[in-house]
C-alpha positions in Angstrom: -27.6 -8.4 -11.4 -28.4 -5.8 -8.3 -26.5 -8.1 -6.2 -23.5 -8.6 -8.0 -23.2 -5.3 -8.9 -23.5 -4.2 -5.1 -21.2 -6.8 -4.6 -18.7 -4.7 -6.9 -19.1 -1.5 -5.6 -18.3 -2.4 -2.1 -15.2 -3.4 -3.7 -14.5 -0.2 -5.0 -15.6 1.5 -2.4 -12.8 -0.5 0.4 -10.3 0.1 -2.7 -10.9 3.9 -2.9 -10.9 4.2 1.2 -7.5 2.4 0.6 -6.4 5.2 -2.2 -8.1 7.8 0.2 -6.2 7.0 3.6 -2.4 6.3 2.1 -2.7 9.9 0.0 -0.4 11.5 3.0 2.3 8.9 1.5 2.3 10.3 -1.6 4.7 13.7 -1.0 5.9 12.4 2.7 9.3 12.4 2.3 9.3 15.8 0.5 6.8 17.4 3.1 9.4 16.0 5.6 12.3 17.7 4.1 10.6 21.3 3.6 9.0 20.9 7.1 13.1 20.2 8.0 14.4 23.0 6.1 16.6 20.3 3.5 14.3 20.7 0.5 16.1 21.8 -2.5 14.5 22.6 -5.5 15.3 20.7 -8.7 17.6 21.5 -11.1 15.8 19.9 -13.7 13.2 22.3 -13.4 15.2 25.2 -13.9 14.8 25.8 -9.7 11.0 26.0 -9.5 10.0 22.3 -8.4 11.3 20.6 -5.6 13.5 17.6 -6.2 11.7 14.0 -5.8 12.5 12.6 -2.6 9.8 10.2 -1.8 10.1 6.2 -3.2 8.3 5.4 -5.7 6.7 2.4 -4.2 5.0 5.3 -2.7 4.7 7.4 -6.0 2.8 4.1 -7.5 -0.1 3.9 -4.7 -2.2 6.2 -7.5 -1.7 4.3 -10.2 -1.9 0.9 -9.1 -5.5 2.6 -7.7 -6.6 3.2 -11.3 -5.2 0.0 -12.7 -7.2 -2.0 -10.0 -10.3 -0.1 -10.5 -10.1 -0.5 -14.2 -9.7 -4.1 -13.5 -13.2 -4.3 -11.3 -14.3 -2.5 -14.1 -13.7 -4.9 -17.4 -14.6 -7.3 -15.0 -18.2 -5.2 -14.4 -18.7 -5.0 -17.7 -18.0 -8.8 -18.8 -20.9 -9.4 -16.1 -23.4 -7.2 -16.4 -23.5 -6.3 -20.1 -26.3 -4.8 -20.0 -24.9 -1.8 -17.3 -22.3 -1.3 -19.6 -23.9 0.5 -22.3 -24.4 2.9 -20.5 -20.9 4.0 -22.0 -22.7 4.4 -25.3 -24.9 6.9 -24.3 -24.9 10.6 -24.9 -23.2 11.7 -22.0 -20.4 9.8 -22.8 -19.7 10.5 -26.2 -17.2 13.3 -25.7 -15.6 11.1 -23.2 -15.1 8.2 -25.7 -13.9 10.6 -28.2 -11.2 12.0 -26.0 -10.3 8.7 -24.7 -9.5 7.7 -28.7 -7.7 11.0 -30.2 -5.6 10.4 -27.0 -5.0 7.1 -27.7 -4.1 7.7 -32.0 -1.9 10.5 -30.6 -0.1 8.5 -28.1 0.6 5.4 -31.3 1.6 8.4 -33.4 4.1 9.5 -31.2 5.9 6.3 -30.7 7.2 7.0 -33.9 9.7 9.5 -33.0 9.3 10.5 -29.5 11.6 7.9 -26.7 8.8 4.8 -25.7 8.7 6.1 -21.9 7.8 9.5 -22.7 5.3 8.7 -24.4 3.7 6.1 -21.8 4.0 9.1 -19.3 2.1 11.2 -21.3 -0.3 8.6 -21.6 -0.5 7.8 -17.4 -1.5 11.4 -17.6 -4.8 10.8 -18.9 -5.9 7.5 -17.6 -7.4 9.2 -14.4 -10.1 10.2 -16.8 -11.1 5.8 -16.4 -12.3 7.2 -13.3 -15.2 8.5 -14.7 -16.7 5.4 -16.0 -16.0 3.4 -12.8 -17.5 6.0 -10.8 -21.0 5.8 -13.1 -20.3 1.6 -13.1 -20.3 1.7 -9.0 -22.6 4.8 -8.3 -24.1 3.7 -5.0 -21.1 4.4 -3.1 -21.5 5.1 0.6 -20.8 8.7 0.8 -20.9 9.1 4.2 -18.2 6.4 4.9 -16.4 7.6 2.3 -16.6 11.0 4.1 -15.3 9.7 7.5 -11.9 8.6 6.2 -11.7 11.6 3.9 -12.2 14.0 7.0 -9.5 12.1 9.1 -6.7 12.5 5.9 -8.3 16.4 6.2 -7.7 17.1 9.9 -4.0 16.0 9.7 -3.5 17.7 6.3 -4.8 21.2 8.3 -2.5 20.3 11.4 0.6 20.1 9.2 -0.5 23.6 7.5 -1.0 24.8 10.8 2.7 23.7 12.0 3.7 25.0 8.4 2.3 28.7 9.0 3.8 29.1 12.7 6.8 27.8 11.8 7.2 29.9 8.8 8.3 26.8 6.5 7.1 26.2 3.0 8.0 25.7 -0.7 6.7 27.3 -3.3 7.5 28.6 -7.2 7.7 32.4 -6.1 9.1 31.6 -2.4 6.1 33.4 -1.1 4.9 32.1 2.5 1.9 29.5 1.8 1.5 26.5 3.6 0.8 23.4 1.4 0.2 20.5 4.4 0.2 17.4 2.8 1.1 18.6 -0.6 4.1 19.9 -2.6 2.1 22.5 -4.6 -0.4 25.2 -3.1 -3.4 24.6 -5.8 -3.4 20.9 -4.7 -4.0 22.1 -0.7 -6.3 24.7 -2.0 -8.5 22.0 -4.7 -8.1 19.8 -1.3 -9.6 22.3 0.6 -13.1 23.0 -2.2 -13.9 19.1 -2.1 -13.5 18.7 1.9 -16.1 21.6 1.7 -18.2 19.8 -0.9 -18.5 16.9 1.3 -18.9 18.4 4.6 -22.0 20.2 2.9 -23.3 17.1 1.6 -22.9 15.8 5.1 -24.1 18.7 6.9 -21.1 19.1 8.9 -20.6 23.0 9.6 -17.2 22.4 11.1 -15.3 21.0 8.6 -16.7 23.4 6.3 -15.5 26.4 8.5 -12.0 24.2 8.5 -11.9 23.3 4.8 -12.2 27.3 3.9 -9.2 27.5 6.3 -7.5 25.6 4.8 -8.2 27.2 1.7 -6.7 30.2 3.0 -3.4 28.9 4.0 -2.8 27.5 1.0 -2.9 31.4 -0.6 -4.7 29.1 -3.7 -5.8 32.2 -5.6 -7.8 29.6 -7.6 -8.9 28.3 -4.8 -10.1 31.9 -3.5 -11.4 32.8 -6.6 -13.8 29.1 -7.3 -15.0 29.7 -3.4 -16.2 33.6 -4.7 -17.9 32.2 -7.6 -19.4 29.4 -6.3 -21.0 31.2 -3.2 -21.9 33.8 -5.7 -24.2 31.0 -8.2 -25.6 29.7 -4.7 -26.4 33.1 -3.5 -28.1 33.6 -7.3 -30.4 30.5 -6.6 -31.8 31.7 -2.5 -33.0 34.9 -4.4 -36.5 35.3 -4.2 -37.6 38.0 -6.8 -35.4 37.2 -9.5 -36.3 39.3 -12.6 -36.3 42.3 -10.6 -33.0 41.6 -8.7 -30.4 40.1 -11.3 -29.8 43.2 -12.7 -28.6 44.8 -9.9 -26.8 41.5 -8.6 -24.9 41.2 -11.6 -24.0 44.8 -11.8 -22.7 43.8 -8.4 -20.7 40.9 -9.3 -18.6 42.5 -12.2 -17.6 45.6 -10.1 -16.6 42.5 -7.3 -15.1 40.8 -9.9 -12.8 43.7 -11.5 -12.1 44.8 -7.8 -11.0 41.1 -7.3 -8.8 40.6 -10.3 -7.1 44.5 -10.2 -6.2 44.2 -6.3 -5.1 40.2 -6.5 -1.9 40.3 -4.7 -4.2 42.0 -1.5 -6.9 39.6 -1.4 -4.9 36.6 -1.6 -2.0 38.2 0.3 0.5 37.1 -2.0 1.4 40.6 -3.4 2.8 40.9 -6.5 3.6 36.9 -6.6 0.1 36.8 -7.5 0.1 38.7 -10.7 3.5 37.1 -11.9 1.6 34.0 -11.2 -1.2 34.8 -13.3 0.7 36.7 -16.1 2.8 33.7 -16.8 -0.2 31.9 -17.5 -1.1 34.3 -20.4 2.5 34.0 -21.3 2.3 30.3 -21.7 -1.0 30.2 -23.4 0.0 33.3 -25.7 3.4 31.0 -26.6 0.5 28.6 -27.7 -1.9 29.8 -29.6 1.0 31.8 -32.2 1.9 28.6 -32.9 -1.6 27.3 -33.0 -0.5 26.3 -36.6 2.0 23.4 -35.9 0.3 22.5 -32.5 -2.5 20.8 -35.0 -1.2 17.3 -33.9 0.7 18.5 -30.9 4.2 18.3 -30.5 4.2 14.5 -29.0 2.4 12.9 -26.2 4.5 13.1 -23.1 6.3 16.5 -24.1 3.8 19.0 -21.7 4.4 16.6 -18.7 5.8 17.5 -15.2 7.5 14.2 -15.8 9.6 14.9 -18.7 10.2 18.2 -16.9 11.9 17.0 -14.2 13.6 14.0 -16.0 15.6 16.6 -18.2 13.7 16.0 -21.2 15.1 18.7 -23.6 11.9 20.0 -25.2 9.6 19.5 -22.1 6.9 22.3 -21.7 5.1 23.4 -18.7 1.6 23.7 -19.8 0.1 25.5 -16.4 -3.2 24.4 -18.3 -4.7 21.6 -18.9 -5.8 22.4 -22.3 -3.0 24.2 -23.6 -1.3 21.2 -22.4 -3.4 18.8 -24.2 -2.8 21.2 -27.2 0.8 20.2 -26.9 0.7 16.4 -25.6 -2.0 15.5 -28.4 -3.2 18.1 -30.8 -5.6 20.4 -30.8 -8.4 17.8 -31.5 -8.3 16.4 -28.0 -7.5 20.0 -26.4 -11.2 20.9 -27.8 -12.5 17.6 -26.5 -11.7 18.1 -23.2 -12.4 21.1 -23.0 -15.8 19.9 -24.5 -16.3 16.9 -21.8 -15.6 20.0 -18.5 -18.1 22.0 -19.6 -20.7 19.7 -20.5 -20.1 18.4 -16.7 -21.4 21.4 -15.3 -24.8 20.3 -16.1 -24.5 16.6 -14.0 -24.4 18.5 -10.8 -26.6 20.3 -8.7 -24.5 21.2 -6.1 -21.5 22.8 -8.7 -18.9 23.0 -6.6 -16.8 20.0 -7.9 -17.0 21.1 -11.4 -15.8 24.4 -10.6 -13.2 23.2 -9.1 -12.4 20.7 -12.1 -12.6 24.1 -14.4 -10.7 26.5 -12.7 -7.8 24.3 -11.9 -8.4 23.1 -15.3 -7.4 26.9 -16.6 -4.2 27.3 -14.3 -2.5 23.8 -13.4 -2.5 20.7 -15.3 -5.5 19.3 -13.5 -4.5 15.5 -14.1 -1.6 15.9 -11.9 -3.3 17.1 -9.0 -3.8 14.0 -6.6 -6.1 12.6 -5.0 -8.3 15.6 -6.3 -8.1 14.6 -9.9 -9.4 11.0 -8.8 -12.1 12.3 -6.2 -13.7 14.7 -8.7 -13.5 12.5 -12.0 -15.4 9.6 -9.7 -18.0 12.3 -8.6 -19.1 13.2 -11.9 -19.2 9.6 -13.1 -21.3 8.9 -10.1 -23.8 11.3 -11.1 -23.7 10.5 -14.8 -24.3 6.9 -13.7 -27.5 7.6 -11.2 -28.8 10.0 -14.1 -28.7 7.0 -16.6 -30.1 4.6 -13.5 -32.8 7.1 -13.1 -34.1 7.4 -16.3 -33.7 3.6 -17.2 -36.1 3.0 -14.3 -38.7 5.4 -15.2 -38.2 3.4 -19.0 -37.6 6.7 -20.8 -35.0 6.3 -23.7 -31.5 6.9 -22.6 -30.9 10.2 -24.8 -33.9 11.6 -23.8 -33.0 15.6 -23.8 -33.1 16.3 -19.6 -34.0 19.8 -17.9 -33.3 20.0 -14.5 -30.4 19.1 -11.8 -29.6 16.1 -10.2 -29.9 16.0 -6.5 -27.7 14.0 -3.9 -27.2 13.5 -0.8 -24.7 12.2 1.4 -25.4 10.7 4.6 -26.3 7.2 3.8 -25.4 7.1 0.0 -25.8 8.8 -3.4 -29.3 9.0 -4.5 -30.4 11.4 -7.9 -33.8 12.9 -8.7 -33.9 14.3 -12.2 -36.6 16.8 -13.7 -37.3 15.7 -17.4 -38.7 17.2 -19.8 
């Protein structure tokens, strides 16, 4: 079985190094035109998105990613049987449970909602496959993985560069950010965090000092503010006298943290763009939760879409969070799920930047449509969840044994995962 499943996962891994090194197709033509100065936003979209300019032969390269990798992995699973229970375990039980209230919501909706919307709210979810394939293949060759990633980086930070000297962008309050490879700031910025997380697995200082950056161009205030909290939880960990210290850290980090969120438009540089930015959040998840009543079973799957938005759909909503727009696409059921299936996450990593990032996006975009990010963060955590199940198969303690500790990995010549049980 080792050998066909290693047989697989090289596979997967030349498919994902594919996905990985045709991502700057994805928004070309549209990072031509703003780069050109002929961008126009859409009208659709009441002037706040950019029109769709690049083919969507282009447009496709994601999904037919995800439909090939969920080919390798029915095909996995029909071969090694045994590797696929995994599924049934603990860890993935919230998974399984979103995957299905999804799924009832998506056949409910066909009854009065057009067929098309409804499969587009659907391909707005089936990233989360990703998970499963990533802890089917775990042994993926990070480093490799790494090179390609880092060569996609490097032109995605010349093209900010050219962006900030020029003084060209695009953005929803016209403010100047430089988005690189991307139509939308938080993708440059969520870019930025997992270029950092893989530069530290690889112990390349460079790129780190270039992925924070790039953070910076991007003005990603979520960005900024995932960077501050993650350094802040790694800071936590190098202290030596703990008991006596944490008061007086923690003191620390909520007078940081008020500082942070009263003076936002300084630190990011974004000036009051920044707390419009943030106040329409609250506005849209306010809207939300008064209605909380006849949200129950959402409003249809497709409806909270960027999609529907910009194909005209009358009664499209732009969620600006992932929840809220779960809430909406497929009731409040599979809005708690999710929520559910992030938080549990944070305990499969040591190293917690990726599931910051997969929160805090989570709270002020619709995380799902932030590519290749989405993909690269979902596969992460399924790696881990799949060496944490390899692990403790191997030692021959039951699969739902309750685990204390962190997994540990590291990135040179692979993934490998030591956990502490109890």
């Amino acid at each position: 079985m080792e050998k066909t499943l290693r047989e697989y996962s090289r596979l997967f891994e030349m498919l994902f190094i594919g996905f990985v090194v045709t991502v700057p197709l994805n928004n070309s033509f549209e990072v031509v035109a703003m780069m050109t100065g002929s961008l126009q936003p859409s009208e659709a979209a009441g002037g706040t998105w950019t029109t769709v300019l690049t083919p969507i032969y282009f447009k496709a390269i994601k999904d037919v990613f995800i439909v090939l990798s969920a080919g390798l992995l029915a095909m996995a699973c029909i071969v090694m049987p045994q590797r696929a229970k995994m599924f049934l375990t603990r860890p993935f039980l919230g998974w399984n449970l979103f995957l299905c209230s999804t799924l009832l919501a998506a056949v409910y909706s066909f009854s009065f909602l057009p067929k098309d919307l409804v499969l587009m709210g659907l391909r707005g979810y089936w990233a989360v496959i990703l998970v499963y394939v990533g802890a089917m293949f775990c042994s993926l060759n990070q480093g490799k993985i790494f090179r390609y990633l880092v060569a996609v980086f490097l032109f995605h930070c010349l093209l900010q560069v050219i962006q900030f000297v020029t003084d060209v962008g695009f953005s929803v309050y016209f403010e100047h950010r430089s988005p690189g490879l991307f139509m939308i700031p938080s993708t440059a910025g969520a870019f930025a965090l997992v270029v950092y997380y893989f530069a530290n697995k690889a112990g390349s200082r460079l790129i780190k000092i270039l992925s924070i950056l790039s953070l910076l161009l991007s003005n990603s205030t979520t960005g900024l503010l995932i960077l501050v909290v993650y350094f802040s939880y790694e800071y936590r960990n190098k202290i030596k006298y703990k008991l006596l210290f944490y008061p007086f850290y923690f003191t620390f980090l909520l007078i940081g943290g008020y500082k942070f969120v009263a003076n936002l438009g300084v630190v990011t540089g974004r000036g009051t763009a920044a707390t419009s930015s943030a106040l329409s959040r609250f506005a849209i998840m306010y809207l939300a939760f008064s209605q909380g009543s006849n949200l129950m079973l959402g409003t249809g799957m497709g409806i909270a879409t960027s999609q529907a938005l910009l194909s005209g759909y009358p009664n499209a909503v732009i969620a600006d969070n992932t929840y809220i727009g779960a809430l909406y696409n497929a009731g409040l059921v599979s809005a708690f799920l999710l929520l559910v299936c992030v938080l549990f996450s944070f305990r499969q990593f040591d190293d917690k930047l990726p599931v910051l990032v997969l929160f805090g996006y989570s709270m002020t975009t619709v995380v799902f449509e932030l590519n290749p990010v989405i993909q690269i963060v979902l596969l992460l955590l399924g790696t881990h969840m799949g060496l944490s199940w390899e692990n403790k198969r191997k030692m021959g303690l039951p699969q739902e044994s309750k685990e204390r500790g962190r997994t540990q990995v590291t990135g040179a010549n692979g993934l490998r995962s030591e956990k502490e049980l109890q």
